[in-house]
Structures are given as structure tokens and as C-alpha cells.
C-alpha positions in Angstrom: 103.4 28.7 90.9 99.6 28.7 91.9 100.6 30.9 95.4 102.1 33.5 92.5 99.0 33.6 90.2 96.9 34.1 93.1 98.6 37.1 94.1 98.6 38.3 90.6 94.8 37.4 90.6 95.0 39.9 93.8 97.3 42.4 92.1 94.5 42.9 89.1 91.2 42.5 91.1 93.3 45.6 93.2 93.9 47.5 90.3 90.4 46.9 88.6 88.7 48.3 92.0 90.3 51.4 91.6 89.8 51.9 88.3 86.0 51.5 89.1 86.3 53.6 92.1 87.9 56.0 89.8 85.6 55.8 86.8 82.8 58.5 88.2 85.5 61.0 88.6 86.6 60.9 85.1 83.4 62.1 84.1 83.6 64.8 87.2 87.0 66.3 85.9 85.5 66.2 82.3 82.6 68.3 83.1 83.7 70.8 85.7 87.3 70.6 85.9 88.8 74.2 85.5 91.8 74.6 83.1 94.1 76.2 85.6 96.9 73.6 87.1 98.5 75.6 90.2 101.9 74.2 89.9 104.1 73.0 86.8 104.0 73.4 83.4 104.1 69.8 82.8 100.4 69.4 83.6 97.7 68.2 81.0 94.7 70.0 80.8 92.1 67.7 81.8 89.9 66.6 78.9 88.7 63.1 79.3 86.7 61.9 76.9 86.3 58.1 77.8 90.0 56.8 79.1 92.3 58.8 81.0 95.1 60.4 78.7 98.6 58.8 78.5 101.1 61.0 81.0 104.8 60.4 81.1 105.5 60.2 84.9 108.9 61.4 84.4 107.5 64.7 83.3 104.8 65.3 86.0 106.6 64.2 88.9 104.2 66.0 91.5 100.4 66.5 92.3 98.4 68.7 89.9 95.8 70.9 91.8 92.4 72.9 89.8 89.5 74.9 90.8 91.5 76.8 94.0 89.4 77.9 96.6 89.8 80.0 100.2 88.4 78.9 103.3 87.9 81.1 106.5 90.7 81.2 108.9 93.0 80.1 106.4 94.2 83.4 104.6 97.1 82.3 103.4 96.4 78.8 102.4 94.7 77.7 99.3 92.6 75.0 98.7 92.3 72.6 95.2 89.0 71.0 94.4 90.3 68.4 91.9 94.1 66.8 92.4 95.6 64.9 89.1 98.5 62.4 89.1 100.5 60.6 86.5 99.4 57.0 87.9 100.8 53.7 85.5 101.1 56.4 82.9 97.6 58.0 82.9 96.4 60.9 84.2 93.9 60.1 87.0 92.2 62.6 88.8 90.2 62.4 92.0 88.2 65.1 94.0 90.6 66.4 96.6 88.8 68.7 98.8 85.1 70.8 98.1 84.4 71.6 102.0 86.0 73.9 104.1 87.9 72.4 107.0 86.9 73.7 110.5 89.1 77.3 111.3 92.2 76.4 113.8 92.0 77.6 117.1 92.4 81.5 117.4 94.6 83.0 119.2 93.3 85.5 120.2 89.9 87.4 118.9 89.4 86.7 115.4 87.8 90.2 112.7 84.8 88.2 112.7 82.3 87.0 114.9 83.2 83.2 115.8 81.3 80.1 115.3 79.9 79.3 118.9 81.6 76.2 119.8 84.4 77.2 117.4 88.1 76.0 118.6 90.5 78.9 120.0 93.6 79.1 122.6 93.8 82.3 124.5 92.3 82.8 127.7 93.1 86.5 128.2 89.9 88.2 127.7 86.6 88.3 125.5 86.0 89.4 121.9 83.1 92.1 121.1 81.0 92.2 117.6 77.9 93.7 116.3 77.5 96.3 118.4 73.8 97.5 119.0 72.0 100.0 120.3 68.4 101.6 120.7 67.3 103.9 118.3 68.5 107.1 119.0 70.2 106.1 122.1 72.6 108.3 123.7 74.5 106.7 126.5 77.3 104.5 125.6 77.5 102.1 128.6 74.5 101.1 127.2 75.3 99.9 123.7 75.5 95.9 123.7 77.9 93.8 121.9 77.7 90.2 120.9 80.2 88.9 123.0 82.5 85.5 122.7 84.8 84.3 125.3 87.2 81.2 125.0 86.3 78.7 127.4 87.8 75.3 128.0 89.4 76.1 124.3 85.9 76.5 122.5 84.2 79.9 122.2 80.7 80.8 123.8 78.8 83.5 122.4 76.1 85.3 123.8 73.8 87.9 121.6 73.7 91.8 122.7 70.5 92.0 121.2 68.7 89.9 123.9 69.8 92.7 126.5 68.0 95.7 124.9 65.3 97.3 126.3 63.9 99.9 124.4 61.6 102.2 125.3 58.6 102.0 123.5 57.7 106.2 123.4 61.2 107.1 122.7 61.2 110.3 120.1 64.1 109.4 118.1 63.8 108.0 114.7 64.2 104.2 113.8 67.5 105.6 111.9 69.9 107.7 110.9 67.6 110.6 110.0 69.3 112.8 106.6 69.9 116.4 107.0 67.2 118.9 106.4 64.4 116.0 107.3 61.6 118.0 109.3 61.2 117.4 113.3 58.7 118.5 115.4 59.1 121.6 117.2 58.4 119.9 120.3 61.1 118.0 119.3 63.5 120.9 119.5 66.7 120.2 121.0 66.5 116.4 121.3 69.7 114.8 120.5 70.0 110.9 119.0 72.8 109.2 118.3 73.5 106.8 116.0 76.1 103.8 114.7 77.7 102.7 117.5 80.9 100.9 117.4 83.5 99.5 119.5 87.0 98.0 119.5 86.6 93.8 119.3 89.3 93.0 121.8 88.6 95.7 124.5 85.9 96.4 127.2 86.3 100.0 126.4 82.9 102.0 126.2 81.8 101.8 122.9 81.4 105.6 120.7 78.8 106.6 118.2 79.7 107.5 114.5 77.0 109.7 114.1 74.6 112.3 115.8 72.1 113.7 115.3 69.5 116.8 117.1 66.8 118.6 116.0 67.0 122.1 115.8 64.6 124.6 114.3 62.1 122.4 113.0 65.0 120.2 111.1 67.4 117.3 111.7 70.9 117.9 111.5 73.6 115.5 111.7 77.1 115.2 112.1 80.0 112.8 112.6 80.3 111.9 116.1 83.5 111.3 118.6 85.9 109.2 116.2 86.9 105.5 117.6 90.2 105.4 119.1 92.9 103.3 117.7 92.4 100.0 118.4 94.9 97.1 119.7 96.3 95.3 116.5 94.7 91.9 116.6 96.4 90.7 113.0 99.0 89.3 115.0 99.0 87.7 118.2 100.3 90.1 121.4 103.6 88.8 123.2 102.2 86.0 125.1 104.1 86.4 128.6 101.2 86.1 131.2 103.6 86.8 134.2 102.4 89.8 136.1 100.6 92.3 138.1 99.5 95.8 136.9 102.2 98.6 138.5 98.6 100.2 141.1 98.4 96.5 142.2 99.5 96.7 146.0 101.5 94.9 148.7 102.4 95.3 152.3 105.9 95.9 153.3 107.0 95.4 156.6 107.0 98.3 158.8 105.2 100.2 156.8 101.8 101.8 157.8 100.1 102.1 153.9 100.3 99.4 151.4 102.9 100.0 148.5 102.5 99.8 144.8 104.4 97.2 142.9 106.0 99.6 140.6 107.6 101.2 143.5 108.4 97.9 144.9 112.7 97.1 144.9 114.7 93.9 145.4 115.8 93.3 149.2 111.7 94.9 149.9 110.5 92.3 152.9 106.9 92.1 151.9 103.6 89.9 153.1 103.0 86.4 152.0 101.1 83.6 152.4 101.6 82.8 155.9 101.5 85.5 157.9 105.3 86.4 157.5 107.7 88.7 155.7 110.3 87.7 152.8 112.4 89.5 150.7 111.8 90.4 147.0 114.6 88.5 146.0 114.6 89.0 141.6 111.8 90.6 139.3 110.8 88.0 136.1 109.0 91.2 134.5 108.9 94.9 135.5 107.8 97.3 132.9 106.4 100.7 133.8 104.9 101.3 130.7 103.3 98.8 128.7 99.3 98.2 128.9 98.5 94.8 129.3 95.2 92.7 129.7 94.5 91.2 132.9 92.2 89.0 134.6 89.8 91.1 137.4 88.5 89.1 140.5 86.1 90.9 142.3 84.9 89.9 145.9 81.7 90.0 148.0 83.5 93.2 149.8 84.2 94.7 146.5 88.2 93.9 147.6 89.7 93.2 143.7 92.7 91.6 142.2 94.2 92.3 139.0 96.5 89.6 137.7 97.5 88.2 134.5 95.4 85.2 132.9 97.7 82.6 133.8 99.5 84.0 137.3 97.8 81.8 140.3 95.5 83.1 143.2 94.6 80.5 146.0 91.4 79.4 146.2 90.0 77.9 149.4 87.6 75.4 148.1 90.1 73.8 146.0 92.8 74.4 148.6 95.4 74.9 145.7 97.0 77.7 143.8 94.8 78.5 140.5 95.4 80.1 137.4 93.0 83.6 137.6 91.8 82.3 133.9 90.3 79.1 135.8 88.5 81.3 138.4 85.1 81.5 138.8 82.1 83.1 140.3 81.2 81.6 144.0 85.1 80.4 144.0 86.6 81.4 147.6 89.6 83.6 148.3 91.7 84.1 151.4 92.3 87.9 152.4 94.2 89.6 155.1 92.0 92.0 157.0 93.0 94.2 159.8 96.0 92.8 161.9 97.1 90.2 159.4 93.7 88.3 160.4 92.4 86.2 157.3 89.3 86.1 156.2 87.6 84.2 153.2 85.7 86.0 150.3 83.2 84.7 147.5 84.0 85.8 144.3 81.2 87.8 143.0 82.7 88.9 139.5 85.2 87.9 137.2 86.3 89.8 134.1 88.7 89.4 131.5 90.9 91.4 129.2 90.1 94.8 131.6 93.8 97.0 130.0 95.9 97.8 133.2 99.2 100.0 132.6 102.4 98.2 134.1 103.7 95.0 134.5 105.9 93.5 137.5 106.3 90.2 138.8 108.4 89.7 141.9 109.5 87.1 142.9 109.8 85.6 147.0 111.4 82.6 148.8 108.1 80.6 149.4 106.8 81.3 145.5 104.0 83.6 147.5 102.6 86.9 147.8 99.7 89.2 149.0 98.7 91.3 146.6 95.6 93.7 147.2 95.7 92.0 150.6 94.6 88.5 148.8 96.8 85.4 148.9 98.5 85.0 145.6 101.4 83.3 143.9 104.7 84.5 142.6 104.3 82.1 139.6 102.6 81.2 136.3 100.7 77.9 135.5 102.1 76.7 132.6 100.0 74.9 129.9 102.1 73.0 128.8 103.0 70.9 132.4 99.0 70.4 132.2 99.4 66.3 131.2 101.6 66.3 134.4 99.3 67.8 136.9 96.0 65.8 135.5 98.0 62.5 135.4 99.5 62.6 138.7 96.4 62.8 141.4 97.0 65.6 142.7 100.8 64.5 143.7 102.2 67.1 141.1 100.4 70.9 141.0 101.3 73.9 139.1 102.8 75.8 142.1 105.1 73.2 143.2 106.3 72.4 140.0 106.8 76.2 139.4 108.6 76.5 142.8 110.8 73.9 142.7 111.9 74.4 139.0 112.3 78.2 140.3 115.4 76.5 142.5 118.1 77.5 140.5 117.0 81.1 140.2 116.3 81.6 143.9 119.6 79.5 144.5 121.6 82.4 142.7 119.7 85.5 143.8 118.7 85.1 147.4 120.6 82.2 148.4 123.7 83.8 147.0 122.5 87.2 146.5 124.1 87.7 143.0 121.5 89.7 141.5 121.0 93.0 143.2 121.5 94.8 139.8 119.6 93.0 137.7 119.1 94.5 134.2 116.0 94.2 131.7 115.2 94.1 128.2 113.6 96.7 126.3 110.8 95.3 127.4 110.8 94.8 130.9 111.8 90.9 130.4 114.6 89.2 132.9 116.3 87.9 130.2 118.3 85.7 132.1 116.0 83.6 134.2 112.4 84.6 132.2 113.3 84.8 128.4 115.9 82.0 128.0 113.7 79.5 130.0 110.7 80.4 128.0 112.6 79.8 124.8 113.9 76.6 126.1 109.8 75.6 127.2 108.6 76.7 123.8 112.0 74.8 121.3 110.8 71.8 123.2 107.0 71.9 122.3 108.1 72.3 118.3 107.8 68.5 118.4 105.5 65.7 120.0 109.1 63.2 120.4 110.9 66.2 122.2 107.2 67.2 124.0 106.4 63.8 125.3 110.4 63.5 126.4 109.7 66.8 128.4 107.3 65.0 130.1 109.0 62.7 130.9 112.8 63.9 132.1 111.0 67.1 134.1 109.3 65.2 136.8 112.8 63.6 137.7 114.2 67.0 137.0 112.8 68.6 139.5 112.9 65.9 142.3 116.6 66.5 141.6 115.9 70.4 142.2 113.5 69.6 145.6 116.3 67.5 147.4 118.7 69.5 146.7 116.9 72.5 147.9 115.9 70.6 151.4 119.9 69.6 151.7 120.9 73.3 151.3 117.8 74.6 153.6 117.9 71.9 155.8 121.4 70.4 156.0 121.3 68.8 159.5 117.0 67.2 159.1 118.9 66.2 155.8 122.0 64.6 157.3 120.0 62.8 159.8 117.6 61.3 157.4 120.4 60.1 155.0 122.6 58.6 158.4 119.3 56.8 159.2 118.2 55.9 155.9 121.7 54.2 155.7 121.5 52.6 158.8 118.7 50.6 158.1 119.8 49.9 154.7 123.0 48.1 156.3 120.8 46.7 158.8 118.7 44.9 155.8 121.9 43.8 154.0 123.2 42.1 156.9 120.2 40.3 158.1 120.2 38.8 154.4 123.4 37.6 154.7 123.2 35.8 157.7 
């Protein structure tokens, strides 16, 4: 009896606290609460005036929301100051929300100008705003943006302003001068321009909306050249970072000049990592057409490469197979010089989002290529295989877990030689071995259960995938390993028995 008056001691010192904790907020929804319930019909209007009012639970049988409010980032959500329920048959209210949460991550540039450490996921390029320019300044290249790139998932942002330098004697007015204002005569002739603007999620040279030039002792102005239409940045672009650009170039063999992927064909022997020639044995992407954005790595030679963000270029210091997104100045290339000799490059300069037309990505026995005469990977790292590669010292990478899951594919097409006449999708997209997989990759990131389960069935997965590729290339290294390995297994068992 005494253990159950103690617990309902418990149960009304419990209740009690809350209706102290709740007390304060009486008076809150009282004095400020609007009288707009977002949802049902069945909500009171909140007009406390000591207690609570009585509420039949059976009537209100969700939250009641008031005061809304819209936070950046979130344009289609809503958010409620004040929340109501029908508690022990009174309407209690608490405060629900008053501060914005932090925006999610973009994906890709935002209208505005980001917070700087601001959360984002796209690694394809760098977002413009603000863009500035001296008074009267007539040279595009040198308007300057505020520009933010997304780095490490956070964005940086550095001010355009900082980079003027304005001439001090410059004979242009301050601003936008109105027709009909007087100019010197001295003046006559001299053209300003004024306004500039640019597209936010291109590197393309900014325009001015208005110019201006004295003439006859007068200003007169005029609109300027108009911006061209600018890539759509309301909704995210097709996210398959697979390719090269159709001028990007490789060496076939026998050839004297280096050909361009878009002229490129399966059964093409062409240059890769070590020296040799393979065949081009299936294409994952090969669109003629379409501009895409793509990573530029310039080296101390001025030799480039144009890839997409995620595709993988070796670099020498890390002796591994890199996204181009991870790439950075001083990082080390490999390139072939004259008579296939290779020879290793700083990278001076690294760019993102430069708009290439084309995209192809072919794909060769060893997973490599040389592209622009730089050692390069048929594959993408993908993101989402990240845990595995951080987790596994160095065991697991990116391009042998994109090579050996690549088994089935090369197993059909150039083991067999099945797919001589492929066929594409409207966009360029091997549907059979790019889109499917893909849509497989992304169903099983819809949840953290099936995620983490990813993680771990893929590691055996492709174990499966590397033996059986060593058995098929290698049947006889493979049959003697097995008779030996079952030698001394016997060998074992019988010394146990005896």
C-alpha cells in the first residue's frame, strides 16, 4: 500500500511540475497568441484568463498551431510559434518554435548569397553574387563577384569588393549619370558603363545593363547588351557526374594525332595507365549535345584536364585515384610526354563549374584511361561508399571498389562481347549498366537500416566479384592456389587427428 501512495505522491509532484513549468506560458498565449489555428475547426481560440479552458480531447485530436512564420531555405514549410493541445481536458499551450532553424544543405547555388560556413552538398562548381564594378568601368573581365564555393560540405565566401582597384582620376561619374546631364567637352566621346550583372551558377563574363557616353556636351544612356538566359537553379541539374567533355582527347593506337572522345567507338584500343593499349569495351554516358559543368585542372605546363566533379584523376603524392572535386593546387599528376615517357606535373589551377559541351565516359579493362595525355580513371567516386574507404585503412579505395563492382558489366561486354550495339536514352544514359545501378545506389540510401545494410553486404559483395574475376582471368594461378590451399588444409586435418 505505502509502495502505491508513493508512486501516486510521484504521479502528482509530476503533474504539479508541469503545470508550473506551464504556468508562464499561459500568460504568453494570452497576450500575444494570434487567433488563427492552422489546422481544424475544433480549435479554441486561446483566451486564458487564469486556468486553461476545458477542451474535450475527443474533439481536438491533433496539435493546434498560431502565429505561422517562413524561415529561409524553407519555402514550402511553415513554421508555428505557439502549439496547443487538449492535455487531461485543458487546453495547454507551449511556445513551439520563434527561431529559425539553420537552412539544409544546398544543392547546388542557392538565389541568395549564402551564410559563410552555411551547410551545402554539391561539389560541382562555385556560386557568384553581388557583382561589382568601378565606376564607369568598361571591361567585363574585370567586374568582381562575391563568390561561394562548397567545401568539405560548408560554403566559403570571399568578397569581390576587396579585389577592386579603382583608379583614382577616372572621368566617369560615381553613377548611373541621367540623360541630358552636362559633360565636359573634353569629355566627349568617353564611354562608362554601368550595372553589371552576372549569372550566379556560371563563370561566364559578366554584362552591363546600362551605358552610358558623353556626346555633345551631354550624357546619354542606354540599355546595354541584355544577360543571356541563365541555367535554371530552382531545381537541382541531373546529378550524373560520369564524364568527359566530347574536345577531351585520347590516344589510339596507331594513330599519329590524339582523337576526341566524341569521335571515340567501342572496340577503339586506346592509352591507359600503364603504358599499354585496351579496348573501349561499353560507354556509361555519351551525349553529343548537352552542356555540362566540369572540374578544370590546370598544370605547371599549362597541359589541362576537363573531367566531371566526381570522375578520378591519379595523383602522385597520394599514390591513389582522386575525385577531381578533391584536387588541389600543388597536388601532382602523372602525364605522358613524347614517346609514352611519364612525367609528373604540379597542379597550378583548379576551377570548377567551367560549361563544356558533351559528355562521354568509356569504359576500359583496367578501369583506366589517359585523357589529355594525364592518367585518369574510367570511374566515379561515389559518396555514398565514403564510410567504407575511411574505415578500412586504406584496404578499400574508390577505384577498386568501382572496378571490381564494374565486373559484371565488363564480364558481359568485353569478356563476352555482347554489347557492340549498345543503345542510349534520350539522354545519353547506358540504361542498362549506368541508370538501373544508380537507381538501385540511390532506393538503398532512402533509409539509414537499408544504408547501414549496404555497408555492410557490399564489401563481401564485391570480394565475391574480385575472385571470380581472378578465376576467369587467371584460371590456371587460380587452380594452383586452390590445389595448394587444399593441400595444406588436409595436411592440418590429419596432423590433428593423429
Amino acid at each position: 500500500m505505502m509502495k502505491m501512495r508513493n508512486n501516486d505522491r510521484s504521479l502528482g509532484g509530476l503533474f504539479l511540475l508541469l503545470l508550473l513549468i506551464s504556468a508562464p506560458l499561459y500568460c504568453v498565449c494570452q497576450n500575444d497568441m494570434e487567433q488563427n489555428p492552422n489546422n481544424a475547426a475544433a480549435c479554441l481560440v486561446p483566451d486564458f484568463s487564469g486556468a486553461p479552458p476545458a477542451c474535450d480531447s475527443t474533439e481536438i485530436t491533433g496539435q493546434c498551431e498560431y502565429n505561422p512564420f517562413r524561415c529561409t531555405g524553407y519555402s514550402t514549410v511553415i513554421f508555428y510559434i505557439y502549439s496547443c493541445d487538449c492535455f487531461f481536458g485543458e487546453y495547454m499551450c507551449a511556445v513551439a518554435s520563434s527561431v529559425c532553424p539553420p537552412p539544409p544543405a544546398a544543392e547546388s547555388c542557392p538565389l541568395n548569397k549564402p551564410q559563410e560556413a552555411q551547410e551545402c552538398d554539391f561539389t560541382d562548381g562555385i556560386c557568384r553574387y553581388n557583382a561589382q564594378a568601378c565606376p564607369g568601368e568598361i571591361d567585363a573581365n574585370e567586374v568582381k563577384f562575391d563568390v561561394c564555393e562548397c567545401m568539405d560540405g560548408q560554403f566559403t565566401c570571399t568578397s569581390g569588393r576587396e579585389e577592386l582597384n579603382c583608379a583614382a582620376d577616372r572621368n566617369c561619374p560615381r553613377t548611373t549619370p541621367s540623360d541630358g546631364l552636362v559633360c565636359d567637352q573634353e569629355q566627349d566621346g568617353l564611354t562608362c558603363k554601368y550595372n553589371p550583372t552576372g549569372c550566379i551558377n556560371t563563370i561566364d563574363p559578366a554584362v552591363f545593363s546600362d551605358e552610358c557616353t558623353c556626346g555633345m556636351g551631354q550624357w546619354e544612356c542606354e540599355a546595354a547588351t541584355a544577360l543571356q538566359d541563365c541555367p535554371d537553379i530552382s531545381e537541382p541539374e541531373l546529378n550524373l557526374d560520369l564524364c568527359y567533355p566530347g574536345d577531351a582527347t585520347v590516344q589510339i593506337q596507331g594513330g599519329n594525332d590524339d582523337v576526341p572522345m566524341e569521335n571515340l567507338n567501342i572496340g577503339d584500343m586506346v592509352l591507359v595507365a600503364d603504358g599499354t593499349y585496351e579496348p573501349i569495351y561499353s560507354f556509361g554516358h555519351k551525349d553529343p549535345t548537352t552542356i555540362a559543368k566540369f572540374v578544370e585542372l590546370k598544370t605547371i605546363d599549362d597541359a589541362s584536364l576537363y573531367l566531371s566533379a566526381q570522375h578520378m584523376v591519379w595523383e602522385v603524392s597520394q599514390g591513389a585515384y582522386v575525385p577531381a572535386s578533391t584536387v588541389r593546387e600543388d597536388d601532382v599528376l602523372l602525364l605522358f610526354s613524347g614517346h609514352n615517357q611519364k612525367e609528373q606535373l604540379v597542379v597550378t589551377s583548379v576551377r570548377h563549374g567551367i560549361r563544356k559541351k558533351g559528355m562521354y565516359a568509356p569504359f576500359t579493362p583496367s578501369g583506366t584511361i589517359v585523357v589529355n595525355r594525364i592518367v585518369s580513371s574510367t570511374y566515379v567516386a561515389i559518396p555514398n561508399l565514403k564510410p567504407l574507404v575511411e574505415n578500412s585503412n586504406s584496404f578499400l579505395n574508390y577505384q577498386w571498389m568501382a572496378h571490381t563492382g564494374e565486373f559484371p558489366h565488363r564480364l558481359v561486354c568485353y569478356h563476352m562481347g555482347l554489347c557492340n550495339n549498345e543503345s542510349y536514352d534520350d539522354k545519353g544514359i547506358n540504361q542498362i549498366w549506368c541508370t538501373l545501378p544508380l537507381q538501385l545506389l540511390e532506393w538503398m540510401m532512402e533509409s539509414s537500416l537499408s544504408y547501414y545494410l549496404f555497408l555492410i553486404v557490399s564489401p563481401m559483395i564485391l570480394f565475391t566479384f574480385w575472385i571470380m574475376e581472378q578465376v576467369l582471368v587467371y584460371p590456371l594461378t587460380t587452380a594452383l592456389f586452390g590445389i595448394v590451399a587444399l593441400i595444406t588444409t588436409t595436411t592440418r586435418v590429419k596432423v590433428k587427428t593423429f
